[in-house]
N, C-alpha and C positions, 0 to 999 in steps of 0.2 A: 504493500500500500504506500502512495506515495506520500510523503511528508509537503505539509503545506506551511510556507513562511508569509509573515505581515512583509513587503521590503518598503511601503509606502504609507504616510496617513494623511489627512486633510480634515480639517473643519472648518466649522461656523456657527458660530455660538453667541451666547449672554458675553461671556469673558473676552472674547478676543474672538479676531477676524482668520485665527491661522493659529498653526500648532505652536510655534515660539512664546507666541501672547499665553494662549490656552494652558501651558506647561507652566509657566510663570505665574499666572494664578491660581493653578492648585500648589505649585511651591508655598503661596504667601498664603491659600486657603483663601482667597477672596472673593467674595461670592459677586455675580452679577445682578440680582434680584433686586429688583425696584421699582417707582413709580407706572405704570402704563402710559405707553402715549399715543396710541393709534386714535383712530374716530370714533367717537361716543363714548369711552372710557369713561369718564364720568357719569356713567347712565348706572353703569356695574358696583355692584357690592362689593366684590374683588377686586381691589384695585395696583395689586402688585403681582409682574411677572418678571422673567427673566428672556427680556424682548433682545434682540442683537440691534444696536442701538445706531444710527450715523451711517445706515446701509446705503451704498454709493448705489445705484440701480444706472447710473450712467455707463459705468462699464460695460452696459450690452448696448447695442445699437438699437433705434426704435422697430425695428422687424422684429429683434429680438424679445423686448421688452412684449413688445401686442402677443407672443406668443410661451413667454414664462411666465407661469405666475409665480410669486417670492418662492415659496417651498421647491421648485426647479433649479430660479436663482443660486440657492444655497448650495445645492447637492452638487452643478458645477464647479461653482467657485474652490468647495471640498475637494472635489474629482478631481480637479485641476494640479492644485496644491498635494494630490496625495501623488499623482502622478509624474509629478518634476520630482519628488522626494524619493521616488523608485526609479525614476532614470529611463523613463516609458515616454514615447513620443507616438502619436499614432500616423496611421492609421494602426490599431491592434491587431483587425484579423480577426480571421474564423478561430482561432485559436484562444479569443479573451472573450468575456463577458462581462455583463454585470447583474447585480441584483439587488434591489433596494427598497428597505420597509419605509413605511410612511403610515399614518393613520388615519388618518384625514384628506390627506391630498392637496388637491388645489383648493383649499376651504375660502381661502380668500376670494376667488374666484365667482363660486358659491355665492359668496355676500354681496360682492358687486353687482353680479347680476341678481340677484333677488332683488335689492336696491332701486335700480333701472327700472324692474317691470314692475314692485307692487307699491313700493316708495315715490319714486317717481315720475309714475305713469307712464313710462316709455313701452312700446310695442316691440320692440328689437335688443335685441345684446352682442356683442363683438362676435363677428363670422369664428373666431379660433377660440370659443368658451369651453366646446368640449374637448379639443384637446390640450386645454390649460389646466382645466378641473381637474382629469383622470388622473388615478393615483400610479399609472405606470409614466408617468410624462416625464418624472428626474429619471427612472431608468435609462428609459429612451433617448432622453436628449445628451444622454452620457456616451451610450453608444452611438447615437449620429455625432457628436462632437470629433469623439473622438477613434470613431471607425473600430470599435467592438463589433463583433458581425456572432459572435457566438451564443451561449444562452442569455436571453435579458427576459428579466421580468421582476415584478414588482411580489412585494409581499404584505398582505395588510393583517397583521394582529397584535391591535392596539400598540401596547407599552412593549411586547417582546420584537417589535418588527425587526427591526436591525439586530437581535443576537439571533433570530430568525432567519433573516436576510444571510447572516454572516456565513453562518451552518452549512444553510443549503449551497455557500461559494463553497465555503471548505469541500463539500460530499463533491461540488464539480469537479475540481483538481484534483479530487483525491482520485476519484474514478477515471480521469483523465480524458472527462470532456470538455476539459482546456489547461490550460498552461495558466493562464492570469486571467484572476477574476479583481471588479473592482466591484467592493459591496459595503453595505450599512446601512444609513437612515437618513432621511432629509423629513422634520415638518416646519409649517409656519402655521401654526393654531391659534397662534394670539393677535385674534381679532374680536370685536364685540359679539358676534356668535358663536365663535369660538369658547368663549371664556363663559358666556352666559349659559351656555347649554352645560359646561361642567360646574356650572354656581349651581344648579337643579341637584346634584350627586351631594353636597353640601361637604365634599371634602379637602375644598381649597383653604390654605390657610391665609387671612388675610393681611400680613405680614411676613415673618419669614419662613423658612424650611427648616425643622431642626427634627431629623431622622436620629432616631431610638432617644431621643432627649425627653425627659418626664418635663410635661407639659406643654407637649409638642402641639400645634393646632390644624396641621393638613398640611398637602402639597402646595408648588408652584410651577405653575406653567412655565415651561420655555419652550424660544423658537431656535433652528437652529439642525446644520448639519454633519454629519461625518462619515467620510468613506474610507476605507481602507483597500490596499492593494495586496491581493491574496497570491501568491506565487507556489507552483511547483519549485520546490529548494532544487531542485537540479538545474532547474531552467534558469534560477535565480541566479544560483552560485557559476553557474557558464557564461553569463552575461557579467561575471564582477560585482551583481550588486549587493548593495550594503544590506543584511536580513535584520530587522525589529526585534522580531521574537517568533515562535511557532505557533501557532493554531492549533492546537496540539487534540483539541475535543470538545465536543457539541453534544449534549443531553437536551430533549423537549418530551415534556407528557404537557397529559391535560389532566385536570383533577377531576373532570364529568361531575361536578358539585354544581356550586353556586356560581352566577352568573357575573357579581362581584365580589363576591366574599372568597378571599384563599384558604386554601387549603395545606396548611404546612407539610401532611404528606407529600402530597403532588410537587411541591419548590425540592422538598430531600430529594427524590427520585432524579427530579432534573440534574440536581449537584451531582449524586453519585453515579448516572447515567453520562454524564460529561467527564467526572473521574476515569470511573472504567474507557470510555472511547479514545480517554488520553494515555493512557495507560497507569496513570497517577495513583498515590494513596491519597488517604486527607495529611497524613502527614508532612506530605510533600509540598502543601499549599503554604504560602506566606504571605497570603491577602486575598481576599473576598473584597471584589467592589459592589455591596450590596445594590439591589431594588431599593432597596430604602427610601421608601415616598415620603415622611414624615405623619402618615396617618396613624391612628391606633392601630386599627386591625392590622395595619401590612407588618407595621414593623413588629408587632409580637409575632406574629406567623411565621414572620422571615427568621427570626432571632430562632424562636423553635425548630424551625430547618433546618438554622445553622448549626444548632446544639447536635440535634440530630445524629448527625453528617459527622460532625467531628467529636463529640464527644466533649470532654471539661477542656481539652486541649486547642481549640477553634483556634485561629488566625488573626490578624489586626484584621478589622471590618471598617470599612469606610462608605457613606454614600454621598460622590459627590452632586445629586442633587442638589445640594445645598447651597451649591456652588453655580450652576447653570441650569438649574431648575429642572422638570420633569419634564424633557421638549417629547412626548409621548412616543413616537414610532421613530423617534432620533438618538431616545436619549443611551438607549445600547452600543448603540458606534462611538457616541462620547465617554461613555464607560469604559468602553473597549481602549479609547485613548490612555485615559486614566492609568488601567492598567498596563501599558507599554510605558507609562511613565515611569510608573515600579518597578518594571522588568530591567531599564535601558538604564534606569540611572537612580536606581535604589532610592526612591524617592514616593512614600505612601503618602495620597495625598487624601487630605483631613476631611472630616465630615463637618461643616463651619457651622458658626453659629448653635452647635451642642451646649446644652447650659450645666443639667443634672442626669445621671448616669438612671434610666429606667429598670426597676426591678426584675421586670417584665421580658427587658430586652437584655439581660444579663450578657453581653458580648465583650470583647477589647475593641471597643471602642476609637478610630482613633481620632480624638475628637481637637477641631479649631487650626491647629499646630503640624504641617506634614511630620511624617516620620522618617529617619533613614533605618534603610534596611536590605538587607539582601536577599531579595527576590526570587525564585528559581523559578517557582510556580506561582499563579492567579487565577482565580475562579469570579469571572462576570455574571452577576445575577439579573435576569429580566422576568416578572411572573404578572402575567398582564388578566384582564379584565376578560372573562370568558373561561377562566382556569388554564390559561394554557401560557405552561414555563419555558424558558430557552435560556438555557448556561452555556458559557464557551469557558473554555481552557484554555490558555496559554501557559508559554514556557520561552523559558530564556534560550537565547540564540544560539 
């Protein structure tokens, strides 16, 4: 079976426009979470996300622009940035693909034209709406960018899309229906519908994020992308380039429960289903980038999982949610970053904003302050809305 390496990453986030910013804000643990400022914001109850803030939309030409909506914007600008970092120029070829969760899609899209026709009475919406909206559009416009000809397709479920997304790259390489995949998550959710329809769930917190912290008060939205470049290590190491870390294993179940309520079973499985595919112990592991919403329910569930899995001996646990908010079908590929930050350069980065240590969620914590440490293994946690988990494994290079 063939081994799969990270050799590229890219985002776009709360924190920063590019992986250098991004890395240096989980060094400093500084979270991006803040005021809203889109349109109508002031209509909302919730009034803090973690938006990508001074987004230049001039960089695409107006053809471009009538035909991305933001959540596209993002996933390139990522793909972009992941692909100068792996040393990839295209066209790729029959030989690459991509794959990329989203939740939502072109939600923005969505709004404006709702807008147009019941807002302000218009008969018509922009001739390119549906292929703005659809949730395969950042696949797509990755592979036309940048001349992928191989598998592309989109993945939508909820909050695990991108370690979803990532999975199903790894099983392509692995089976050797391509050489290089480029995958993870792109959304843009935060807009006034966007945010309103999850004010209904009542699990937003109206200020900040603070995951396994006793007297936490809910998540926070963010918007924001990240893609990763998925390589055959042979293909990699033949070409000279620099490898991240391994991809080393993907575990998914579904808990067949409750439709939001978790299941700490169903999140174990996922961990040890991603151990075993890596070939790993739990002892092996030296960080868990938790799920870690900052809700009640998630975070005891998760913490149980974690107990679970590893026993009194668990891992430094971190969720940088806290840090670039919960960008839903993104926020797995930002994780996945996260965890190449540990890997590459011994650097656990903090779950911010932590106050008091939850009984509940009895874990190590690694709370406000990154950690150093030496890394070998990471286990990324995703456990979305529907019961259905997605854990990847990485490993040092």
């Amino acid at each position: 079976m063939r081994r799969v390496v990270v050799t590229g990453i890219g985002t776009v986030n709360a924190l920063a426009g590019d992986v250098p910013g991004t890395f240096a804000a989980f060094r400093a643990g500084r979270s991006g979470i803040g005021p809203l400022t889109f349109r109508d914001a002031g209509r909302l109850t919730i009034r803090v996300g973690a938006e990508v803030r001074d987004w230049d939309e001039a960089r695409f030409t107006p053809s471009e622009r009538a035909l991305y909506d933001r959540v596209t914007q993002y996933a390139l600008v990522a793909g972009a940035e992941a692909l100068a970092m792996a040393g990839l120029a295209g066209p790729l070829g029959p030989r690459a693909g991509v794959i990329m969760g989203t939740a939502a899609g072109g939600i923005r899209t969505w709004e404006e034209s709702y807008r147009a026709v019941f807002a302000e009475g218009r008969n018509r919406v922009p001739p390119l709406v549906v292929p703005r909206l659809m949730h395969n559009a950042a696949a797509s416009h990755l592979s036309i960018r940048h001349g992928a000809s191989g598998p592309v397709l989109s993945v939508a479920s909820a909050c695990a899309s991108a370690n979803h997304a990532l999975g199903l790259a790894l099983q392509q390489v692995r089976s050797g229906a391509a050489d290089v995949m480029l995958a993870g998550g792109a959304e843009a959710m935060l807009c006034f519908g966007g945010v309103k329809a999850w004010e209904g769930l009542r699990v937003l917190s109206p200020d900040m994020c603070r995951p396994f912290s006793l007297g936490r008060r809910g998540m926070v939205i963010g918007d924001g992308a990240g893609v990763l470049v998925l390589e055959d290590e042979a293909h990699a190491r033949a070409r000279g380039a620099r490898v991240l870390a391994e991809l080393a294993g993907f575990g998914t179940t579904a808990d067949a429960g409750d439709i939001v309520a978790p299941d700490p079973e169903g999140a174990a499985r996922a961990m040890r289903a991603a151990l075993a595919d890596a070939g790993l112990a739990p002892g092996d592991i030296g960080y868990v980038n938790a799920h870690g919403t900052g809700t009640l329910l998630n975070d005891r569930s998760e913490a149980r999982a974690i107990r679970a899995v590893f026993g009194g001996a668990a891992p430094p646990v971190s969720s940088t949610k806290a840090m670039h908010g919960h960008a839903i079908g993104a926020t797995g590929a930002l994780e996945a970053i996260a965890c190449i930050l540990a890997l590459t350069e011994g650097i656990v980065p903090p779950t911010a904003g932590f106050e008091t240590p939850d009984p509940d969620c009895a874990l190590d914590v690694v709370a406000n302050i990154a950690r150093e440490a030496r890394v070998e293994a990471a286990l990324s946690n995703a456990f979305a809305f529907g019961g259905l988990n997605a854990v990847l494994a990485f490993r040092r290079a």
